[in-house]
N, C-alpha and C positions, 0 to 999 in steps of 0.2 A: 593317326594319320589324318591328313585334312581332305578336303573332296577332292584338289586340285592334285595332289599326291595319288592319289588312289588313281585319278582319270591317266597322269601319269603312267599308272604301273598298268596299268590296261593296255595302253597305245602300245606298250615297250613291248606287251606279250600277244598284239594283236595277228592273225590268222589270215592271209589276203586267200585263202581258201574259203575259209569258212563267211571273209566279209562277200565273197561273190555270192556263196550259197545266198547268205541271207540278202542280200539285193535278189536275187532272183526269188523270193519270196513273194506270195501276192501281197495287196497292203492289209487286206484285213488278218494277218496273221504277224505282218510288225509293229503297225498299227503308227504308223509315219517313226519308229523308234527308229535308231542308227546303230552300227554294232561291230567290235572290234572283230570278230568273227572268233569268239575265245568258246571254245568246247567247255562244257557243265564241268566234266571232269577237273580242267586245270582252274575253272573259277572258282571251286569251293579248295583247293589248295591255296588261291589267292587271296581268300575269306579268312581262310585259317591262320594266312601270314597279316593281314591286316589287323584281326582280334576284334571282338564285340563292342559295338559303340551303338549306343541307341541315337545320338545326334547325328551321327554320322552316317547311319544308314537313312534319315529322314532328310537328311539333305540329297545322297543320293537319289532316292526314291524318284526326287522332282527333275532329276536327267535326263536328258532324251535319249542317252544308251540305253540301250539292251542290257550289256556287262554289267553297269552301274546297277541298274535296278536290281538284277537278280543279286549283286553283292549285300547288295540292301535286304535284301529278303533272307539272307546268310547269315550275316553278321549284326542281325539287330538283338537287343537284350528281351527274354525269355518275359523278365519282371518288369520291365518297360512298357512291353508292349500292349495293348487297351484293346477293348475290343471295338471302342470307337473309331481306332484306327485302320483293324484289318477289316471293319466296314465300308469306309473310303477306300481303301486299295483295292477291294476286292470290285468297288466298283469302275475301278480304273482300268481293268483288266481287256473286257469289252472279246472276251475267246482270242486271246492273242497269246504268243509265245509264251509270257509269262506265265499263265496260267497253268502252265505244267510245273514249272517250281512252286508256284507260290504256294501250295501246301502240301510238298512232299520233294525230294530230292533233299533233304537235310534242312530247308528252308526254318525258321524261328518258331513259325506258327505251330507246329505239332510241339513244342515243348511248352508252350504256355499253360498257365493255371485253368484258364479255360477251353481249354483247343477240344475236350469230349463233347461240352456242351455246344459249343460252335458246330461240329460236326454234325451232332444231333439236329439243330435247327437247320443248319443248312440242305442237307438233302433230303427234310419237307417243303424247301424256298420254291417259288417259281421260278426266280432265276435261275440260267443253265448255269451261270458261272459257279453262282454259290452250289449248286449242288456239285458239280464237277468238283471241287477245290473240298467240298464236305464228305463225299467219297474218297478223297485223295486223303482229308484226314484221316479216315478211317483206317485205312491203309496202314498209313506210318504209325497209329494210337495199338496198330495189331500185334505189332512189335512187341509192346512193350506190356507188363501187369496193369493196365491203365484203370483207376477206378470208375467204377458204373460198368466195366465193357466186360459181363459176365457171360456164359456158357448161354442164357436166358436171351441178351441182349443180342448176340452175333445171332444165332439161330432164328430172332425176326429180322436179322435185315436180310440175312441169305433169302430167308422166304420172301422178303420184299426188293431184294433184284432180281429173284427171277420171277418176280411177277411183272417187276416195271421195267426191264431193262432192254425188252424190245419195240419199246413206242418210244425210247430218249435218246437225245440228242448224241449224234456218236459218240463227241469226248465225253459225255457222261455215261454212255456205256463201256467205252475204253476205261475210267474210274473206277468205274462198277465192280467192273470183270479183276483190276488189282484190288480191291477192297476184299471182294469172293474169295480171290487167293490169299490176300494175308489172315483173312478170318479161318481159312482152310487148314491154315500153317500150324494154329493154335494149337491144337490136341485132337486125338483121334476122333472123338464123337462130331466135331466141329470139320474136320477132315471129310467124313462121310456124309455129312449134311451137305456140303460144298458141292463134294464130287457128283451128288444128286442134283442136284441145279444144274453143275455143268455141263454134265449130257442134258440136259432137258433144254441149256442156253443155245449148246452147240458153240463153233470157235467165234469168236468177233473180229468179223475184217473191219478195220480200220484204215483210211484213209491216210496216209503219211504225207501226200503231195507229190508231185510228178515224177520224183525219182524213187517212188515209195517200191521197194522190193522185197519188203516183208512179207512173212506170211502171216494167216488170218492166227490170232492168238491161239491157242491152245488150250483152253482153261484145263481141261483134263488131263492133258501132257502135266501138265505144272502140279498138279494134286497127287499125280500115281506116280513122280518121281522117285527112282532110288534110294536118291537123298535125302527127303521127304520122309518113305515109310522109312528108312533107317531111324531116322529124327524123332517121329512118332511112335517107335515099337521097341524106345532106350525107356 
C-alpha cells in the first residue's frame, strides 16, 4: 500500500469519539499530532491488514497523525530496522502519546536483533524517554527465551526498581512496575523475587488525565493471581 492509501483506510475507520478525546488532550501529550480517533485495538488489526513495509512505515513515521505513526511503529521490518533510527524516533517522542507504543503494545522494536541490548542501555540513559521505552522493552523481551535475560539478569533489575522507582518520573514508574510484572511472570524464583519488591513498592498511582478512573496498580494483585500461581506450579 502507499502512504496516501493507508491515510485513506484511516479516515474511512476514523472515531469522532475518540477524535474529541484526543483534542481534549493537553498539547504536551499530542504534541501538535492530529488523530483519526482510531482505538490501539483496531489499529494493530489495520497493521496486520496493511503487512510489513520498511518504506512504508518511514514515510509514515514523518505524518502528522497519530494513526500513521503508531502504524509505522507496527508494521516496520524487524531486519530493517537500525538502531540509528529507533535513536531518532525515540527522540521524536518528546513524553507524548506515542511513547506508550513505541516499545511495547506489539510495536517492531522488541523484535529486533538488538532490542536486549537497547533495553539494557536505555534504562541507564538520562533520558526519561529512553528509559521509559527501555523498561517497556523489558517487558515485552519477558515474554519471550530472550538471550542474555537469565534468572541472574531479571533479579538485578527487580533489585534496581525497587531501589529507583520511587524518585522517577511516573511513566517511568508506570514501565517499571510492567517490567516487575513481566519479570514476575517468568518462573517461580523470579515470581517471589517480584512479589518482594512489590509490597516493599506498594501499588503505583498513576496519573491517566482528567477522566482517569483507574485505580492505583496493583503490583501484588498481578503476581498472587490464580492464573499466575496455576501458570507457575504446572
Amino acid at each position: 500500500m502507499t502512504k496516501s492509501q493507508v491515510l485513506a483506510l484511516l479516515k474511512e475507520h476514523q472515531n469522532e469519539r475518540g477524535i474529541a478525546n484526543w483534542n481534549s488532550r493537553p498539547a504536551e501529550k499530542t504534541r501538535g499530532l492530529k488523530s483519526f480517533g482510531i482505538g490501539l485495538t483496531q489499529l494493530r488489526k489495520l497493521a496486520r491488514q496493511i503487512g510489513r513495509d520498511h518504506h512504508l512505515a518511514q514515510q509514515l513515521w514523518q505524518s502528522d497523525i497519530y494513526d500513521a505513526r503508531v502504524i509505522a511503529l507496527l508494521i516496520d521490518e524487524p531486519k530493517k530496522l537500525t538502531r540509528d533510527q529507533v535513536e531518532q524516533q525515540v527522540e521524536e517522542l518528546h513524553g507524548g502519546m506515542l511513547a506508550h507504543v513505541f516499545a511495547t503494545c506489539g510495536a517492531t522494536l522488541a523484535k529486533t536483533s538488538f532490542a536486549f541490548q537497547l533495553a539494557c542501555d536505555w534504562i541507564e540513559s538520562p533520558d526519561v524517554d529512553r528509559r521509559r521505552c527501555g523498561y517497556g522493552l523489558l517487558y515485552e523481551l519477558s515474554k519471550k527465551n530472550t538471550r542474555g535475560m537469565d534468572d541472574a539478569f531479571c533479579l538485578a533489575r527487580i533489585a534496581q526498581i525497587e531501589k529507583a522507582i520511587r524518585d522517577e518520573d511516573m511513566w517511568v514508574r508506570e514501565a517499571m512496575g510492567t517490567a516487575l510484572l513481566g519479570i514476575g511472570k517468568r518462573n517461580r524464583k523470579l515470581n517471589q523475587a517480584a512479589l518482594r519488591a512489590a509490597k516493599a513498592i506498594g501499588p503505583l498511582d498513576i496519573d491517566y488525565g482528567p477522566d482517569n478512573s483507574c485505580e492505583p496498580i496493583d503490583l501484588v494483585k498481578h503476581l498472587t493471581s490464580d492464573y499466575l500461581r496455576k501458570k507457575l506450579e504446572s
